[in-house]
KEZA-300241 format. One record per atom (N, C-alpha, C): x, y, z negated; residue in one letter. Coordinates in steps of 0.001 Angstrom, whole numbers, padded with zeros to 6 digits, always signed. Layout:
XYZA ...
This chain:
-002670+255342-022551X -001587+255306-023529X -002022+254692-024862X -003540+254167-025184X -003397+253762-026184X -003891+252353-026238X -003437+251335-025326X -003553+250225-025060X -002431+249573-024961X -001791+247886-024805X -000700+247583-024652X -000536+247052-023159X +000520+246979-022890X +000188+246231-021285X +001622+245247-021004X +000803+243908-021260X +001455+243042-021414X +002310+242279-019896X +003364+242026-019178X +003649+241833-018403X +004444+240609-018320X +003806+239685-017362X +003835+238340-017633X +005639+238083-017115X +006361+237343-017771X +007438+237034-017427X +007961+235873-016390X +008903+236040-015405X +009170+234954-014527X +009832+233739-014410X +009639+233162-014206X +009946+231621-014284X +011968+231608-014723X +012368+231340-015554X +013730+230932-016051X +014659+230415-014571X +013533+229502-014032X +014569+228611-012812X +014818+229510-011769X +013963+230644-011792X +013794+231590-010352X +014695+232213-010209X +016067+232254-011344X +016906+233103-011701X +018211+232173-011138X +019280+233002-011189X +020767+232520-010635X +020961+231586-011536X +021787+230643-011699X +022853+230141-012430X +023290+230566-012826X +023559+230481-014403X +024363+231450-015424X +023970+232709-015213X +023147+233333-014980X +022895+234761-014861X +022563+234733-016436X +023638+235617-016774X +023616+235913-018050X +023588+237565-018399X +023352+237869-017122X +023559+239918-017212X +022138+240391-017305X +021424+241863-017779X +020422+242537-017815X +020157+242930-016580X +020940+244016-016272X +020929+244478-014715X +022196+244374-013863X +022817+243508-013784X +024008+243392-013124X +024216+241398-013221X +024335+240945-012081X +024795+239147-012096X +025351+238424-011534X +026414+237503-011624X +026876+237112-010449X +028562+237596-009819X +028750+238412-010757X +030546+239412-010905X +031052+239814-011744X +032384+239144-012112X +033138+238577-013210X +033587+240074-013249X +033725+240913-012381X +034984+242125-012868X +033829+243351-011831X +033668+244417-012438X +032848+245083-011276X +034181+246714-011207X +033997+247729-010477X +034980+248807-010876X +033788+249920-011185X +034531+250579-012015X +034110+251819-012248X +034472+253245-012452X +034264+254187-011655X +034872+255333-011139X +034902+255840-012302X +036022+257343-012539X +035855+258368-013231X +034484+258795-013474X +033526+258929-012316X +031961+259583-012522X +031513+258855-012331X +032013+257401-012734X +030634+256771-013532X +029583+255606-011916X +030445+255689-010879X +029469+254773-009827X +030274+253575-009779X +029559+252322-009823X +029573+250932-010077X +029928+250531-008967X +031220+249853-008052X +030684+249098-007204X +031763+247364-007351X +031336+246601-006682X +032586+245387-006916X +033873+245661-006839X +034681+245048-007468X +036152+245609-007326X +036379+244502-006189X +037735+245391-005540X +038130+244493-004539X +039308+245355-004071X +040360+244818-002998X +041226+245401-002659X +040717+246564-001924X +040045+246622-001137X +039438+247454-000130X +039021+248664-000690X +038249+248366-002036X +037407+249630-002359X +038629+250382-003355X +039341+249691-003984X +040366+250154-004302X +041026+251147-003784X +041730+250382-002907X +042722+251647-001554X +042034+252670-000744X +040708+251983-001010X +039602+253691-000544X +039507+254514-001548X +039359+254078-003235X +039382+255075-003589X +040439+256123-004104X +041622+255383-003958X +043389+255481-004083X +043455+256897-002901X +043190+256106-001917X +043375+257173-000604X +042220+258407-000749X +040978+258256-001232X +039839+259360-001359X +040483+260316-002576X +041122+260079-003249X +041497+260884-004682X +042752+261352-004456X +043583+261103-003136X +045151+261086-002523X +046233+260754-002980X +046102+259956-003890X +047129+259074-005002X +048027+258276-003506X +048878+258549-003849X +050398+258065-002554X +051653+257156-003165X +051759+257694-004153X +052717+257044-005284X +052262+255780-006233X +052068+254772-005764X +051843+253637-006662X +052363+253722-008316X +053531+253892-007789X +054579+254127-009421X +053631+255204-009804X +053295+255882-010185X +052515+256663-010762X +051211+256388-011372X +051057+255098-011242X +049675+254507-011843X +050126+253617-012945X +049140+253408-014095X +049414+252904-015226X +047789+252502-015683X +048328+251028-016394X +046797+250410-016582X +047165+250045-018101X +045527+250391-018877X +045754+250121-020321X +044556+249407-020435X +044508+248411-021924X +043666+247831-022079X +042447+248611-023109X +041380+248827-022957X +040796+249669-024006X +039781+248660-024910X +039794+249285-025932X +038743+248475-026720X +037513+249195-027084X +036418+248563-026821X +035262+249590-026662X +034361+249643-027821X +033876+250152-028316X +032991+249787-029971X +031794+251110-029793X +030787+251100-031069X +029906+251906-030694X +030207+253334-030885X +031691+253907-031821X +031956+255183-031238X +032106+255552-029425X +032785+254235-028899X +033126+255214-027812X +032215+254678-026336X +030989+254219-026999X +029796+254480-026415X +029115+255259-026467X +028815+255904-027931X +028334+256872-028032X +028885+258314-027127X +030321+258449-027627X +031190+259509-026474X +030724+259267-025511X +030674+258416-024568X +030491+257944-023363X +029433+258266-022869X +028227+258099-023552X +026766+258295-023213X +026804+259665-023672X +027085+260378-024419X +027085+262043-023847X +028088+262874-023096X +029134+262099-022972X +030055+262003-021785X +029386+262363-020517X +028594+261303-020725X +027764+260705-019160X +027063+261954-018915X +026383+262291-019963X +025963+263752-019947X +025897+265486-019644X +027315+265305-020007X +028330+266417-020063X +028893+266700-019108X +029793+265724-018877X +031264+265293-017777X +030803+265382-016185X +031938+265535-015465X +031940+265057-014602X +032520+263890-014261X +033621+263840-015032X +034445+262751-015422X +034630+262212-016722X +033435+261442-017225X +033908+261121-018554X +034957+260110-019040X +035144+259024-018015X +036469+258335-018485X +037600+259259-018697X +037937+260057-018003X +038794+261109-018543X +038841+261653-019800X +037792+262242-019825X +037498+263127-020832X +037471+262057-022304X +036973+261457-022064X +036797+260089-023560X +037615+259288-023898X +038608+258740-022520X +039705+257727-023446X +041041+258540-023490X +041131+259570-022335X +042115+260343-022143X +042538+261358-022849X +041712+262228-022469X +042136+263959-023075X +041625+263921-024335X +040620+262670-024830X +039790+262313-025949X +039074+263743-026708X +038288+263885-025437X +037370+265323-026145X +036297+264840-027037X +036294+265759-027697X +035164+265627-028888X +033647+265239-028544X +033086+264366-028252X +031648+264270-028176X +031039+263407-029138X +031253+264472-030366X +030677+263792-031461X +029226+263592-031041X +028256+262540-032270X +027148+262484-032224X +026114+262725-033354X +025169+262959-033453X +024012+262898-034646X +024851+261904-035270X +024681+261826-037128X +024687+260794-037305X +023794+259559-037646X +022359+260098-037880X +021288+259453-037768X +021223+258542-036500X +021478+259348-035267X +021500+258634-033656X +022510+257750-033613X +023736+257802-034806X +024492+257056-034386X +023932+255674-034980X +023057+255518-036140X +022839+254631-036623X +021405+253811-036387X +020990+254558-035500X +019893+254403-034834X +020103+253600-033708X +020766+253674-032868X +021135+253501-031773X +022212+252213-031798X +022922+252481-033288X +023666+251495-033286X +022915+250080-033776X +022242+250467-034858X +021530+249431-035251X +020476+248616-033834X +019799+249633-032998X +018927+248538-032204X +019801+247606-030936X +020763+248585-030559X +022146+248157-029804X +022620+246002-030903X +022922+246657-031457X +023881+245127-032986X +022785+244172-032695X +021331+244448-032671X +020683+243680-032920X +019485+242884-031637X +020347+243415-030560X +019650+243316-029228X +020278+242197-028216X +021725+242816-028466X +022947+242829-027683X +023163+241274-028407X +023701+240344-027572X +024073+238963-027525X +025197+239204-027886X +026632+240209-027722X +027705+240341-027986X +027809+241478-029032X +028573+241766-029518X +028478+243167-030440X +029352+243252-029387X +028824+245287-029335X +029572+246034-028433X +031165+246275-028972X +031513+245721-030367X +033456+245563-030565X +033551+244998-030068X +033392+243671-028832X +034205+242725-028368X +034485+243155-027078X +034087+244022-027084X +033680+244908-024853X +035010+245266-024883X +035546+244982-023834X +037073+245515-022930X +037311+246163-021601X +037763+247353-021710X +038069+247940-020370X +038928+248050-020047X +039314+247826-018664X +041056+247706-017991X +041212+249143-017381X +041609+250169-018028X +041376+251175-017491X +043063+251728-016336X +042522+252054-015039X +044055+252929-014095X +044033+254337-013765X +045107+254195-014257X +045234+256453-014657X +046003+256603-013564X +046404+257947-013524X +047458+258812-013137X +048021+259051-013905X +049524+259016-014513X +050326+259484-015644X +050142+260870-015009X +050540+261452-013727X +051156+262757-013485X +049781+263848-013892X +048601+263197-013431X +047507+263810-013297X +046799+263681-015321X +047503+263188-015877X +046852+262354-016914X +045227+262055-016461X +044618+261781-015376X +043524+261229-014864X +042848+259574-014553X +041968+259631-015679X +041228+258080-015129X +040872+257994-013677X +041762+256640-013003X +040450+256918-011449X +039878+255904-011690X +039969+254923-012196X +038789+253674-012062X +039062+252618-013692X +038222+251951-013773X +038288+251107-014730X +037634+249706-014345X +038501+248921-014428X +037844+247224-014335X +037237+246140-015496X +035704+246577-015089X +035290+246560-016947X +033865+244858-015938X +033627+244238-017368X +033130+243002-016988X +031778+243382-016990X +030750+242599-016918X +029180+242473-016677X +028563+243476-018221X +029127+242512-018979X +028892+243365-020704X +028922+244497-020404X +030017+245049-019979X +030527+247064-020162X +029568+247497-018935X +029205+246803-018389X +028274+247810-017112X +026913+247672-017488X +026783+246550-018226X +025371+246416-018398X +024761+247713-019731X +025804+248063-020384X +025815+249186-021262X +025652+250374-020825X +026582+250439-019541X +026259+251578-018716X +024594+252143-018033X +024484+250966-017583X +023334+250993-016879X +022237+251118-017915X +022271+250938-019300X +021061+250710-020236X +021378+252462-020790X +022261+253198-020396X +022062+254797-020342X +020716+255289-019820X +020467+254091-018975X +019426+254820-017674X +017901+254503-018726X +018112+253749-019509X +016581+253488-020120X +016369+254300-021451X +017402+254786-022139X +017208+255577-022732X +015827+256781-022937X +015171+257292-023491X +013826+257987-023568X +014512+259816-023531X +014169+260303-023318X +014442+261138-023147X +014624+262473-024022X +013803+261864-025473X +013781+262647-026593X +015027+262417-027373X +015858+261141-026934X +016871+260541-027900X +018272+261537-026987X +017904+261809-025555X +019168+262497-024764X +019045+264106-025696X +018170+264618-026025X +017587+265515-026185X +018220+265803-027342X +017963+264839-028227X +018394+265124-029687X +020320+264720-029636X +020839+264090-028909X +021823+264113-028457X +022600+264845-028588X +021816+265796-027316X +022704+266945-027155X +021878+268057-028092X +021262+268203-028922X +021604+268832-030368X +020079+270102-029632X +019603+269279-028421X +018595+270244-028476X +018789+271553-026865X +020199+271121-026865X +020743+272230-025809X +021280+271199-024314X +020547+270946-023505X +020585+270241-022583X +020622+270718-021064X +020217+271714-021193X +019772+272883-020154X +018983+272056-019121X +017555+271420-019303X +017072+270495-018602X +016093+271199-018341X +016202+272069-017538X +014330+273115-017437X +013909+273683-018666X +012926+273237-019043X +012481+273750-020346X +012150+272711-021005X +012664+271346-021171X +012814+270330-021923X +013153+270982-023271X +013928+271337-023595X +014822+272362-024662X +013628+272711-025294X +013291+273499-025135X +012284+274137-025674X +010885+273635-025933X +010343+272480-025639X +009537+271244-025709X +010215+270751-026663X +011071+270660-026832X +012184+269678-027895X +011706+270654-029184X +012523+271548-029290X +012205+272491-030104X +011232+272716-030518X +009942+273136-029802X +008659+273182-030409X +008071+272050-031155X +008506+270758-030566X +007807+269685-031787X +008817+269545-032727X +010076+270107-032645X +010753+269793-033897X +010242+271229-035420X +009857+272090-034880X +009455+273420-035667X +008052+273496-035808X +007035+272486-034865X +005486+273133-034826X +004909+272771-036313X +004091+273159-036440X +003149+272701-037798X +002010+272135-037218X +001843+271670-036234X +000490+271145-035222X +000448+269665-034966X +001317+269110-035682X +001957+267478-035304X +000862+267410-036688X +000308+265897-036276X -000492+265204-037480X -000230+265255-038660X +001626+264353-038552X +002192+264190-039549X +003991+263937-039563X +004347+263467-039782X +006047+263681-039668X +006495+262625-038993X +005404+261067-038839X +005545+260033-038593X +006185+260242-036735X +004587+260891-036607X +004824+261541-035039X +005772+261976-034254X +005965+262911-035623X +006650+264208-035077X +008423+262941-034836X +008558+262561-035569X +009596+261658-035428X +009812+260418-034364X +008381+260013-033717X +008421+259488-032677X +008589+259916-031150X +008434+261260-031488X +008495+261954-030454X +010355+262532-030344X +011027+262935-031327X +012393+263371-031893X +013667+262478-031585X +013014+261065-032269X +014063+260744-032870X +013246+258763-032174X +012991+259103-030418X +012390+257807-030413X +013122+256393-030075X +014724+256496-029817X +015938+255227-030086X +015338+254937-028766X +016186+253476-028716X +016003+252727-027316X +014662+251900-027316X +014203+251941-025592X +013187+251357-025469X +013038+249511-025846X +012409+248876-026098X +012503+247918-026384X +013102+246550-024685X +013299+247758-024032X +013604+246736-022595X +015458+246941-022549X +015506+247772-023051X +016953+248381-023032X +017939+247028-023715X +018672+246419-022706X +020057+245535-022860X +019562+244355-023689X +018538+244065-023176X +017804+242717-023639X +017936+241656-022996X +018470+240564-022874X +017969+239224-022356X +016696+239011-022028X +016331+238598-021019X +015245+238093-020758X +014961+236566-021384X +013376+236178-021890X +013118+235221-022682X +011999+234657-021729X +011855+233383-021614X +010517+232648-020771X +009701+232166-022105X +008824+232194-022003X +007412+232034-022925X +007552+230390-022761X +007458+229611-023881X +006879+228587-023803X +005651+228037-023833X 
């Protein structure tokens, strides 16, 4: 851990055409469930998941356009957390998942300055149930999934401080806690790298070829 380890990058040409995505390339529109699983949209997976959720009544579905910014990423990513269904819960019933506001500016700032797009320009096509007031899917582009998926790189001290310390993750919690209260940390520098450590530097990055 106290060395760097440099990892050589792959050839630009080895890559798709226009692959312009982090972890996702190659699909203009992908779907995305209430809980959050990715797969291509298409008629098929559609009417499977229409018929899996028992939606019968077409007329009963309604599609809105959403506009996505770094509040309701933030919701989202402790959504992701929380929920079982966070599209529900976040554009719908619009439950409270406030955030730190340090994390928000933390997170927002390495996000603004990473991200090729600012996350205000992200759009989701979201289809409810009026009767159910229930999200079942959303038809969101490469951008909005690639956000999703950069949940997954997140460090684990930043989920931590998130959720305010109370995560119920084993005894993570309480690991959390102890370096936020110990007097045994060097200095505050630490103690803050360990707290308060933002996104990894791989998180929703473009890839760059070395000249």
């Amino acid at each position: 851990m106290d060395k760097n380890i440099c990892k050589e990058k792959k050839d630009e040409a080895a890559r798709p055409e226009g692959d312009g995505g982090v972890f996702v390339c190659g699909t203009a529109k992908l779907m995305v469930t209430d809980d959050l699983q990715v797969e291509p949209i298409s008629p098929a997976n559609i009417v499977t998941l229409l018929h899996k959720l028992g939606v019968k009544d077409m007329s009963s579905l309604q599609e809105t356009t959403l506009s996505i910014g770094l509040e309701e990423i933030l919701n989202l990513l402790k959504g992701s957390l929380l929920s079982k269904t966070p599209l529900t819960d976040v554009f719908l019933k619009k439950q409270a998942f406030a955030s730190d506001e340090g994390l928000k500016y933390e997170i927002g700032d390495e996000v603004q300055s990473k991200s090729r797009r600012s996350p205000l320009d992200m759009t989701m096509k979201i289809t409810m149930s009026k009767s159910m007031n229930k999200a079942l899917y959303a038809e969101a582009g490469e951008d909005m999934v690639n956000f999703l998926l950069s949940f997954l790189s997140l460090p684990l001290g930043s989920i931590l401080q998130l959720l305010d310390g109370n995560s119920s993750l084993g005894s993570m919690d309480n690991l959390y806690k102890s370096a936020e209260c110990s007097k045994v940390m060097k200095d505050d520098s630490l103690r803050n790298l360990l707290l308060h450590p933002g996104l990894t530097s791989a998180s929703y990055v473009q890839p760059t070829t070395s000249k």
